[in-house]
Residue frames as a rotation matrix with the C-alpha (Angstrom) as fourth column:
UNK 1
0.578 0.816 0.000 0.00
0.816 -0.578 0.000 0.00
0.000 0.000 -1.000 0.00
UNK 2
-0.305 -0.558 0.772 1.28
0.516 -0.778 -0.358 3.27
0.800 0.289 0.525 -1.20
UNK 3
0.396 0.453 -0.799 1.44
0.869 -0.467 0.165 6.14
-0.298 -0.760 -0.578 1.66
UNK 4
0.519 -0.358 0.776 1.94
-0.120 -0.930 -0.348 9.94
0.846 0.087 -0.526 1.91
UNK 5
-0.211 -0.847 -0.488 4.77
0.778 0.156 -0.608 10.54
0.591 -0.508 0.626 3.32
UNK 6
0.051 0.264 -0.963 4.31
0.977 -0.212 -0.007 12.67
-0.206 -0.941 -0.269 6.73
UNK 7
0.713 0.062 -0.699 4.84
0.003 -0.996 -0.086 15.75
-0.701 0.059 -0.710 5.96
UNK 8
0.902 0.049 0.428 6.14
0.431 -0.067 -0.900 17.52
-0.016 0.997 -0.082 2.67
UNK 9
0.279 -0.812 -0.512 9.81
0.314 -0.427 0.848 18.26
-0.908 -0.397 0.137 2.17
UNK 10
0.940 0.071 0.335 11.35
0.333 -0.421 -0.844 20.74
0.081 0.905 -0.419 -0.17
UNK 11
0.358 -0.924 -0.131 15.12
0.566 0.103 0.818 21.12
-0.743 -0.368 0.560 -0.81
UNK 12
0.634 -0.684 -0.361 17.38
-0.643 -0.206 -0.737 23.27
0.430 0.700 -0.571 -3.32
UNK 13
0.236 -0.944 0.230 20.85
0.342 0.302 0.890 22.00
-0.910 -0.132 0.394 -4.08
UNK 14
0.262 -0.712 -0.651 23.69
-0.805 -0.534 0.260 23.28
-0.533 0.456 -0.713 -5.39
UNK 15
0.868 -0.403 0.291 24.63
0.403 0.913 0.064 19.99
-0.292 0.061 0.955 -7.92
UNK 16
-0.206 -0.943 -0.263 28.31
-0.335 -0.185 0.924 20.17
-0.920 0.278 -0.278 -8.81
UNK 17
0.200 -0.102 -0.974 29.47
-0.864 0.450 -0.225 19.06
0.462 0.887 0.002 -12.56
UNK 18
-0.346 -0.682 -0.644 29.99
-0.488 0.717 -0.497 15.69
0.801 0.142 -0.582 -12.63
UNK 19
-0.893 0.302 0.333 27.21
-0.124 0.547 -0.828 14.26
-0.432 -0.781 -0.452 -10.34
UNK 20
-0.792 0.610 0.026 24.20
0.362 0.435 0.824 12.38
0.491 0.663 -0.565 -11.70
UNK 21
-0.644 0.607 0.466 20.69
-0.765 -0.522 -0.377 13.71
0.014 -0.599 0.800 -11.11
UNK 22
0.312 0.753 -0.579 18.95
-0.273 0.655 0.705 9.92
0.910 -0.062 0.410 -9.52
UNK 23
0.395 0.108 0.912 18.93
-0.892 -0.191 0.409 8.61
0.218 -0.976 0.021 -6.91
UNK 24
0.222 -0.417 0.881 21.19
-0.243 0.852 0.464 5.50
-0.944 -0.317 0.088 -7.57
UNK 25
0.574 -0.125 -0.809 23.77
-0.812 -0.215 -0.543 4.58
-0.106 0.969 -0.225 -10.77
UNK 26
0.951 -0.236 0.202 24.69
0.207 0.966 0.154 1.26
-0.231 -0.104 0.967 -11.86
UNK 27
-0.123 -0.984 -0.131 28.82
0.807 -0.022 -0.591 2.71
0.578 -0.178 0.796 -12.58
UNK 28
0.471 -0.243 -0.848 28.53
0.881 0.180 0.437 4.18
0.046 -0.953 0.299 -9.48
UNK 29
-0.253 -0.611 0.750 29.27
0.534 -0.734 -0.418 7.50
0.806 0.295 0.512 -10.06
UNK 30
-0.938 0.160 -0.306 27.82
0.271 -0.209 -0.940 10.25
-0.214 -0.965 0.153 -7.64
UNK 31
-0.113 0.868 0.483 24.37
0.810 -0.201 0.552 10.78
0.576 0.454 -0.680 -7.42
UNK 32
-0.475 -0.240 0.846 22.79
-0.259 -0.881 -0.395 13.71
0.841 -0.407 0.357 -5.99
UNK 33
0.755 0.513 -0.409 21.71
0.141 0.482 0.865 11.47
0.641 -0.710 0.292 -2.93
UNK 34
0.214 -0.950 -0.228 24.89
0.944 0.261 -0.201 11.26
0.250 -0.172 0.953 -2.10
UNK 35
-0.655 -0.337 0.677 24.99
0.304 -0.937 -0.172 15.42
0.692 0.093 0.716 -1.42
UNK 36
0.603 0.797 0.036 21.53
-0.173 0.087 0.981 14.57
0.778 -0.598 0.191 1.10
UNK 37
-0.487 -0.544 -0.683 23.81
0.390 0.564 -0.728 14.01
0.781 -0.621 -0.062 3.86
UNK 38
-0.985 0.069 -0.158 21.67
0.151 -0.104 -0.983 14.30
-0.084 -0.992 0.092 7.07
UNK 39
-0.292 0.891 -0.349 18.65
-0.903 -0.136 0.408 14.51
0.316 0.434 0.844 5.06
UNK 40
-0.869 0.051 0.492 16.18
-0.215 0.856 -0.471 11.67
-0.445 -0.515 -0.733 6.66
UNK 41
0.315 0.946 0.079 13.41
-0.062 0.103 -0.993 11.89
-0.947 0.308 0.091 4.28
UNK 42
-0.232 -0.097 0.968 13.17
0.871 0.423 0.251 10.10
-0.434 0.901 -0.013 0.87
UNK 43
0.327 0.491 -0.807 13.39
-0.334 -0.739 -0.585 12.74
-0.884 0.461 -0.078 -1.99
UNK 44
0.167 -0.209 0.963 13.60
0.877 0.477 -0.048 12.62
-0.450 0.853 0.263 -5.55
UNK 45
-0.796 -0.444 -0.412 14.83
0.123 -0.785 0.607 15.54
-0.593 0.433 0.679 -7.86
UNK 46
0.668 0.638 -0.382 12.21
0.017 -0.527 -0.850 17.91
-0.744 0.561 -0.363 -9.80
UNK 47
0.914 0.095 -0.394 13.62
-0.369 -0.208 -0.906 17.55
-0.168 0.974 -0.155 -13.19
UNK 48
0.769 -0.619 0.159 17.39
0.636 0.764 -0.105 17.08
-0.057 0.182 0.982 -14.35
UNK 49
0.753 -0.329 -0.571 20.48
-0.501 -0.848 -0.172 18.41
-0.427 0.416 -0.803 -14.78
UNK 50
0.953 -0.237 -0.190 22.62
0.044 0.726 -0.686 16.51
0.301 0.645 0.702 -16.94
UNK 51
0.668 -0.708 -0.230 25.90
0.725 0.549 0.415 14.96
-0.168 -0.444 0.880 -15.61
UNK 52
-0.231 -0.816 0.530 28.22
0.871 -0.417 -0.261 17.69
0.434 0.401 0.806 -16.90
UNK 53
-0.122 0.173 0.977 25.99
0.007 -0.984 0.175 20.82
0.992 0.028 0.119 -15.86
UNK 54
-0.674 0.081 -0.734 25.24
0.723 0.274 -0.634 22.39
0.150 -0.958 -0.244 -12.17
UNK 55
-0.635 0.608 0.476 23.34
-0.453 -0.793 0.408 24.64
0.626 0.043 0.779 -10.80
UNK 56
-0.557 0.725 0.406 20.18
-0.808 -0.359 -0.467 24.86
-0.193 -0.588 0.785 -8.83
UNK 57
-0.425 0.450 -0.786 18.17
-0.093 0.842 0.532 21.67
0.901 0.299 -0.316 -8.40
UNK 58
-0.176 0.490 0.854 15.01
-0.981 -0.012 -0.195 21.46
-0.085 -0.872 0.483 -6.20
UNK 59
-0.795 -0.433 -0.425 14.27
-0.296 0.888 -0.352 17.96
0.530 -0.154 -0.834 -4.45
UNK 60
-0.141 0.787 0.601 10.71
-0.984 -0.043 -0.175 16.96
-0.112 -0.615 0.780 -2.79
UNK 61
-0.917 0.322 0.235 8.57
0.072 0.713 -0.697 14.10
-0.392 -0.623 -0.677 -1.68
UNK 62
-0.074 0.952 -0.297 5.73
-0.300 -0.305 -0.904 16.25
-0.951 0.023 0.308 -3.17
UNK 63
-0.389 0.077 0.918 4.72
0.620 0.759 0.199 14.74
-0.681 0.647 -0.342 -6.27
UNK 64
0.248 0.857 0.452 2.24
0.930 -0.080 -0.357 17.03
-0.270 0.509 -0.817 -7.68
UNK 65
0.476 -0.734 -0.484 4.74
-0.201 -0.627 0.753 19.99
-0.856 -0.261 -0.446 -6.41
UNK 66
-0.246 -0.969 -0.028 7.51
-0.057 -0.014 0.998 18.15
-0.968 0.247 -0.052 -9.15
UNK 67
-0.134 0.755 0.642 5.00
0.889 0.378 -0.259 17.43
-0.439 0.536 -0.721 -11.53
UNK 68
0.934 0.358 -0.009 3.61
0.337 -0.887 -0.316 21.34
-0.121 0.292 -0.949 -11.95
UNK 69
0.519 -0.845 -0.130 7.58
0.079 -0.104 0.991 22.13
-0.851 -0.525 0.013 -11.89
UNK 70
-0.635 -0.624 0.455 8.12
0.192 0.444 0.875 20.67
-0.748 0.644 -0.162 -14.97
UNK 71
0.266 0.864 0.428 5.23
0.777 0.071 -0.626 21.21
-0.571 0.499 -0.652 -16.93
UNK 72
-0.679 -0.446 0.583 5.65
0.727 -0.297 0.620 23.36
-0.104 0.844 0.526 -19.72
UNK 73
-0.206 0.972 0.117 2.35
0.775 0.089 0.625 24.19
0.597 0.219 -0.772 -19.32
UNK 74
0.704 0.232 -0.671 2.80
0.710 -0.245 0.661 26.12
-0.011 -0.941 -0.337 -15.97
UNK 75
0.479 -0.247 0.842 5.27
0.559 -0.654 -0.510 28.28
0.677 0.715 -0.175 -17.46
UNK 76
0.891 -0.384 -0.241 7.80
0.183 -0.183 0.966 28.29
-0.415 -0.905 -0.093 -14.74
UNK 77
0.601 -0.798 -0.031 11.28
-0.304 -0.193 -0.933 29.81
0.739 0.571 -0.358 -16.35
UNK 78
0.710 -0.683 -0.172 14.52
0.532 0.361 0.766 28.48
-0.461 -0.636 0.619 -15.64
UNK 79
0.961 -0.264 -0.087 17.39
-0.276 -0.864 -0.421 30.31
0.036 0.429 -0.903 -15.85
UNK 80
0.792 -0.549 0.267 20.83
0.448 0.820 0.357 29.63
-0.414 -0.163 0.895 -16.97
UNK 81
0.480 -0.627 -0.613 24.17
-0.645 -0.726 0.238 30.70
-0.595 0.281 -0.753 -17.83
UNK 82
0.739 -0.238 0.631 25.93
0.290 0.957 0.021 29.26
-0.609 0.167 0.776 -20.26
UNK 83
0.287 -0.898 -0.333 29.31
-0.530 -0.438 0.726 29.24
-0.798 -0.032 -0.602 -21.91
UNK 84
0.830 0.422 0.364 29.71
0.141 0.473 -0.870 28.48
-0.539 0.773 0.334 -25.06
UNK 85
-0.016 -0.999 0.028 32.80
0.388 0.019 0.922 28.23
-0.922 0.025 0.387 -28.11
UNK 86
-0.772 0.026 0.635 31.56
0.635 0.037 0.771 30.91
-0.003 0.999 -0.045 -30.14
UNK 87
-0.857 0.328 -0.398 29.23
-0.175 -0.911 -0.374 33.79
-0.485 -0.251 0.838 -30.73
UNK 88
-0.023 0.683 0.730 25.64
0.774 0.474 -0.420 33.07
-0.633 0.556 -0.539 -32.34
UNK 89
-0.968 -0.092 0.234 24.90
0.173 -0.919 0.355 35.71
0.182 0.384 0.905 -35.30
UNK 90
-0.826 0.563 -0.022 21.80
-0.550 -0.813 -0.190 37.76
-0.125 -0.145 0.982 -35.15
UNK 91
-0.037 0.855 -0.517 19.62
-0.963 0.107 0.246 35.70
0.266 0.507 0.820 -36.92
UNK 92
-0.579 -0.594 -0.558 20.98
-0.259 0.784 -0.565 32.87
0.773 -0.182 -0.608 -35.20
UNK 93
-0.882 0.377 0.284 19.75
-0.470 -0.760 -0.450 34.74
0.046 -0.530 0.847 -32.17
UNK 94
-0.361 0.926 -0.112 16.30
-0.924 -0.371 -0.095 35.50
-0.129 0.069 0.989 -33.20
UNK 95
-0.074 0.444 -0.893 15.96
-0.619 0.682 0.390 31.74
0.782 0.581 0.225 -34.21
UNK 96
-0.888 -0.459 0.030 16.65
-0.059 0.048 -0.997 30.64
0.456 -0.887 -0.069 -30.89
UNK 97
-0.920 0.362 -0.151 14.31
0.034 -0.311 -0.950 32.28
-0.391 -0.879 0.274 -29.05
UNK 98
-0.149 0.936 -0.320 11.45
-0.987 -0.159 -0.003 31.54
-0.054 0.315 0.947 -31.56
UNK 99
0.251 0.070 0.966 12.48
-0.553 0.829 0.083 27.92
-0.794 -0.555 0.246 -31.11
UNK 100
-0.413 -0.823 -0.390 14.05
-0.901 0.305 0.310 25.30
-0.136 0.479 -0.867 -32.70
UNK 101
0.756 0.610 -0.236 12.96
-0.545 0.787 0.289 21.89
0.362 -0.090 0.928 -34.06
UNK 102
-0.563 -0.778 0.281 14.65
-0.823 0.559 -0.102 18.66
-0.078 -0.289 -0.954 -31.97
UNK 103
-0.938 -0.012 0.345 13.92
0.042 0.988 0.149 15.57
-0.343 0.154 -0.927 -32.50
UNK 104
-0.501 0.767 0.400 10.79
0.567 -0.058 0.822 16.46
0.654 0.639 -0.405 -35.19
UNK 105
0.466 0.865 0.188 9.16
0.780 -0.501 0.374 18.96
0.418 -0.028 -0.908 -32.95
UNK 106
0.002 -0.446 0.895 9.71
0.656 -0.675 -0.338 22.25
0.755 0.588 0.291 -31.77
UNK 107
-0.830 -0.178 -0.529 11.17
0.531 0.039 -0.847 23.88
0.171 -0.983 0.062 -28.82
UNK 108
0.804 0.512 -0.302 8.67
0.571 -0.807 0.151 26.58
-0.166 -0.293 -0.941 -26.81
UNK 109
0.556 -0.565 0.610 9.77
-0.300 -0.821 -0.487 30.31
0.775 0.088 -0.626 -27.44
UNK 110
0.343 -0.658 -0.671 13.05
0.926 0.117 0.359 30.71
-0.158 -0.744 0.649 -25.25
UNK 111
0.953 -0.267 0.142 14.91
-0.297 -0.917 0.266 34.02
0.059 -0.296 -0.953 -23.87
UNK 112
0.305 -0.941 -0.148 18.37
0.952 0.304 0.026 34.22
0.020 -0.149 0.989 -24.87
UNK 113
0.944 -0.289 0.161 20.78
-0.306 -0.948 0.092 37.58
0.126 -0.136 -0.983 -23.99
UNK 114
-0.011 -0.964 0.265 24.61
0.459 -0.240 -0.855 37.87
0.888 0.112 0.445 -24.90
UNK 115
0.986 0.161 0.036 25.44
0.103 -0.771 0.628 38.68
0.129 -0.616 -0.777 -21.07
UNK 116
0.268 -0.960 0.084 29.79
-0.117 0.054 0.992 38.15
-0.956 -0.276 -0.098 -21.54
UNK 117
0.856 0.158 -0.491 31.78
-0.471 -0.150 -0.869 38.61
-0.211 0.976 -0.054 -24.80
UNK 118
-0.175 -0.917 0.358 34.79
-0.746 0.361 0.560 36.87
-0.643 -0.169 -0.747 -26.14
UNK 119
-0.805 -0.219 -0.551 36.13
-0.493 0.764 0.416 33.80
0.330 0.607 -0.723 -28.05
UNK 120
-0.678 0.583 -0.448 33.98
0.367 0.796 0.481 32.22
0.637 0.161 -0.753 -25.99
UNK 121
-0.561 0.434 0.705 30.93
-0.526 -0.845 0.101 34.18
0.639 -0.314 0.702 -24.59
UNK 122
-0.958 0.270 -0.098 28.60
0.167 0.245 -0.955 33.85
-0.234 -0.931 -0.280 -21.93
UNK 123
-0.500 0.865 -0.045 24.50
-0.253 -0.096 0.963 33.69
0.829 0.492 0.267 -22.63
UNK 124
-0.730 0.634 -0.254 21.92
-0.669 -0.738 0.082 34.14
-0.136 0.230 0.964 -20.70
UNK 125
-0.740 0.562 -0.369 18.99
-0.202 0.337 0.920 31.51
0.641 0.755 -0.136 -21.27
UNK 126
-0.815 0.238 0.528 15.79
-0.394 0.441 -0.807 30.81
-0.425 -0.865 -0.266 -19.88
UNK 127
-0.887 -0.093 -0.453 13.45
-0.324 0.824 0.466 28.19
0.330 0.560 -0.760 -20.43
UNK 128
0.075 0.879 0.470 9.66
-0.997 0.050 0.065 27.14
0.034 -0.473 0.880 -19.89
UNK 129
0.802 0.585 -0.121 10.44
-0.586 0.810 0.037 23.61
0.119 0.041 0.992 -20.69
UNK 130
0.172 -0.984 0.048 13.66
-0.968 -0.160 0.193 21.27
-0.182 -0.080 -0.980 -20.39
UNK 131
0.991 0.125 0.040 13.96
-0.116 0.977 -0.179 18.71
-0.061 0.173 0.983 -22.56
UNK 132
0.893 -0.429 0.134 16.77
0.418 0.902 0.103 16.39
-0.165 -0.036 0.986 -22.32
UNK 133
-0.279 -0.960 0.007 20.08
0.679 -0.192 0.708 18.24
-0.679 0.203 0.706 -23.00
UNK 134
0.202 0.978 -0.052 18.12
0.902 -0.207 -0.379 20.81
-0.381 0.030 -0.924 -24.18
UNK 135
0.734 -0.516 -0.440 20.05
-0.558 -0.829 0.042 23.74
-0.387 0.215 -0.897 -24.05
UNK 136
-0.068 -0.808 0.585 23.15
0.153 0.571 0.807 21.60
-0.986 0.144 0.084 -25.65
UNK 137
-0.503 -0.584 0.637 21.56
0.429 0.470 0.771 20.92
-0.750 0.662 0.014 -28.38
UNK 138
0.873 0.457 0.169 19.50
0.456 -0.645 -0.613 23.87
-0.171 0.613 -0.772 -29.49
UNK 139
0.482 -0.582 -0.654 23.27
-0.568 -0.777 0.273 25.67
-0.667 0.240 -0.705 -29.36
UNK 140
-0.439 -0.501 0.745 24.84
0.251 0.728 0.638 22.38
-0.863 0.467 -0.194 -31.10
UNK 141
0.509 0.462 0.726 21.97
0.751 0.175 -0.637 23.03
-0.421 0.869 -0.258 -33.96
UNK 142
0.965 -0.194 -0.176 23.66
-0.239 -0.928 -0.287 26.18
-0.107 0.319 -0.942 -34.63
UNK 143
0.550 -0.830 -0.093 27.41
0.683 0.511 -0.522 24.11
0.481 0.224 0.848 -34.61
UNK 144
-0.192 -0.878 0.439 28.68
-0.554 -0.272 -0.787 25.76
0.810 -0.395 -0.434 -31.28
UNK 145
0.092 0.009 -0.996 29.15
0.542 0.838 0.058 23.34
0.835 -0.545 0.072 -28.31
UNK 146
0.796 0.369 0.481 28.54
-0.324 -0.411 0.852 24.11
0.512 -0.834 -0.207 -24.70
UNK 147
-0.406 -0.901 -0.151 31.65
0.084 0.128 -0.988 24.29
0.910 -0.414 0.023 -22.46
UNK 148
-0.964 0.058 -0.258 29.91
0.262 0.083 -0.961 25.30
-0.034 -0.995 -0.095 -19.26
UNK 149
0.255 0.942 0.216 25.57
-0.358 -0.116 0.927 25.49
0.898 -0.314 0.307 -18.14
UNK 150
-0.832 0.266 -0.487 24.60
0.544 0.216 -0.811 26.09
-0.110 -0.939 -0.325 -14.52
UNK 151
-0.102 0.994 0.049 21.23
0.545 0.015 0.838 26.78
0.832 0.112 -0.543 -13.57
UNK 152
-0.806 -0.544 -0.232 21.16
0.406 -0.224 -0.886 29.52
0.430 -0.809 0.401 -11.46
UNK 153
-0.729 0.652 0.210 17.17
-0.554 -0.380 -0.740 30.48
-0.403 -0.656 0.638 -10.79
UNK 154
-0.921 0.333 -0.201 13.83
0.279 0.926 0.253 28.48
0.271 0.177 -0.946 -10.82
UNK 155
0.523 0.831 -0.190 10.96
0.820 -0.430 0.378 30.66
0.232 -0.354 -0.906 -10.99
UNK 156
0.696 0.000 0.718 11.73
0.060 -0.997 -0.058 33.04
0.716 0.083 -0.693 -8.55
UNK 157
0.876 -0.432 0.217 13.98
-0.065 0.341 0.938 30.99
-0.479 -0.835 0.270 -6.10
UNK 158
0.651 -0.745 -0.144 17.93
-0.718 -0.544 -0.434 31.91
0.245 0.387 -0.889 -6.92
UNK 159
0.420 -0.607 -0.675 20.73
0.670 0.709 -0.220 29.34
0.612 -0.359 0.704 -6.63
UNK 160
0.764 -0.073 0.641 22.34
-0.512 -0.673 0.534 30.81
0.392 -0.736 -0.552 -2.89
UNK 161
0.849 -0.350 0.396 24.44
-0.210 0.466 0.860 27.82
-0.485 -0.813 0.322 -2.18
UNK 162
-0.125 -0.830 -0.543 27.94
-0.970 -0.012 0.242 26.79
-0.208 0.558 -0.804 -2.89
UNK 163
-0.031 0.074 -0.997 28.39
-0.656 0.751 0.076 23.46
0.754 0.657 0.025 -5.19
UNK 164
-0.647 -0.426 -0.633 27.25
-0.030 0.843 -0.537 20.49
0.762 -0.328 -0.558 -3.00
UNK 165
-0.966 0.049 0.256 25.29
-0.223 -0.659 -0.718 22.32
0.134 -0.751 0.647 -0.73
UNK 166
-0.558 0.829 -0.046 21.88
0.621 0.453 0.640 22.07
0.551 0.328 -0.767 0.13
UNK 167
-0.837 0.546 0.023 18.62
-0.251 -0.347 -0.904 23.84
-0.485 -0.763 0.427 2.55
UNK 168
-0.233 0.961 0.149 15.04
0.965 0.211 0.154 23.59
0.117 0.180 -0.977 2.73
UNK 169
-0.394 0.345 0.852 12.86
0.236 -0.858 0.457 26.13
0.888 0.381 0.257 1.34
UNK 170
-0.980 0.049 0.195 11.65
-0.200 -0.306 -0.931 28.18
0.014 -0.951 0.310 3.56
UNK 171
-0.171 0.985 0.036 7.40
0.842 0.165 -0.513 27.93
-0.511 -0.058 -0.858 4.46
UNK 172
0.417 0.195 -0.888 7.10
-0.273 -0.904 -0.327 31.72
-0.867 0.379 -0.323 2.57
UNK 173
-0.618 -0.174 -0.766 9.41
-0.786 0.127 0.605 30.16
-0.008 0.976 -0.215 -0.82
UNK 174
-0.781 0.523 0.343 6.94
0.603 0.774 0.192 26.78
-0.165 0.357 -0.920 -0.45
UNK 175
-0.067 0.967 -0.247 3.94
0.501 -0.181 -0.846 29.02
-0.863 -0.180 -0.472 -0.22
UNK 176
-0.113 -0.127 -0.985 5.16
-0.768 -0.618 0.168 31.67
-0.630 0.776 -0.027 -3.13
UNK 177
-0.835 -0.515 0.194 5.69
-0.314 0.735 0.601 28.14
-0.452 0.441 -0.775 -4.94
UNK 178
-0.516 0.843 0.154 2.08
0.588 0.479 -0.652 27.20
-0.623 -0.246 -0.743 -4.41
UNK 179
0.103 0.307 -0.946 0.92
0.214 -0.936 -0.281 29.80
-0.971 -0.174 -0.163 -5.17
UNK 180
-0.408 -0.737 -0.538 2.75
-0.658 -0.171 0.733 30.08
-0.633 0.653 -0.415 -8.69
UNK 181
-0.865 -0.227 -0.447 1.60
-0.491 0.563 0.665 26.46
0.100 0.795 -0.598 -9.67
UNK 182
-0.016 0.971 0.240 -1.91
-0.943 -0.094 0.318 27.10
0.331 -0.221 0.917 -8.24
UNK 183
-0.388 -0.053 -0.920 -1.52
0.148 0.982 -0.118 24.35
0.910 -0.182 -0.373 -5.98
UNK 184
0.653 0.756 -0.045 -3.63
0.031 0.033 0.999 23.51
0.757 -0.654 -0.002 -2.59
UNK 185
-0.071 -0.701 0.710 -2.16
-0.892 -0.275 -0.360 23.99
0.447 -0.659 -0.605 0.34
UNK 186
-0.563 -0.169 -0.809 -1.20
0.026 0.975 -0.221 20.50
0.826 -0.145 -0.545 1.97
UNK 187
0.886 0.438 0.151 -3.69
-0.173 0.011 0.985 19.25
0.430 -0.899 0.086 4.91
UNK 188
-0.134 -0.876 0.463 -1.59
-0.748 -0.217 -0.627 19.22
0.650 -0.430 -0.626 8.16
């Protein structure tokens, strides 16, 4: 028999590069469980961040919470820097951010901004939706290759910790949260 779990937990973490977002990998790399230290309640990670990137990654128990998170639908932006080997041109740009087909369909509109210049610049991006290596390969379609992507805000909750790190939201960022993804407030 399936139960709710006692009471609802909500976590950011900081993931480093090089740590897997699951909760358990058959070659044993790190997972972000492994970064839960003193954490006594089962969570599970609200979306991904692929093994190479870091950044901000929220953890719960709440189902319907990780669910509305992710939805496309709910039009929560994520926000990311990335670092790239190569400048896009204008029209390059503008395609972007009117989306891009991947794998036969087509991203949602995205927000990109040139925020560092150079050989290799800095962008800017943020996202309603996050498919699979997502940012990679809308910049790959364009034949420049990501070198660095952290995620540094979710909604309106900022990345605050240093790589590894973790806290629980506070009861005012779960409520704003609610609130956001027009969700009930949990019985107590």
């Amino acid at each position: 028999m399936l139960r709710a779990p006692k009471y609802q937990v909500y976590v950011a973490l900081n993931k480093p590069r090089d740590v897997v977002t699951t909760l358990s990998d058959p070659q044993g790399r790190r997972t972000v469980v492994d970064l839960l230290r003193g954490l006594k309640e089962r969570v599970y990670p609200v979306g991904r961040l692929d093994y190479h990137s870091e950044g901000l990654l929220l953890l719960t128990n709440d189902g319907e919470f990780a669910n509305r998170i992710t939805a496309a639908s709910t039009h929560v932006e994520k926000t990311y820097v990335v670092k790239v080997n190569g400048l896009l041109t204008p029209g390059q740009e503008e395609e972007f951010r009117e989306g891009i087909h991947l794998f036969g369909k087509k991203t949602a509109p995205a927000k990109l901004k040139l925020i560092r210049q150079g050989d290799a610049p800095w962008y800017e991006v943020r996202l309603i939706e996050g498919r699979q290596n997502q940012i990679r390969m809308m910049f790959k379609h364009f034949g420049r290759l990501v070198e660095k992507l952290r995620r540094v805000k979710i909604g309106f909750l900022e990345l605050d910790q240093k790589p590894g790190e973790y806290r629980h939201l506070t009861p005012r960022e779960v409520d704003r949260f609610r609130r956001l993804l027009k969700l009930e407030a949990p019985e107590q």
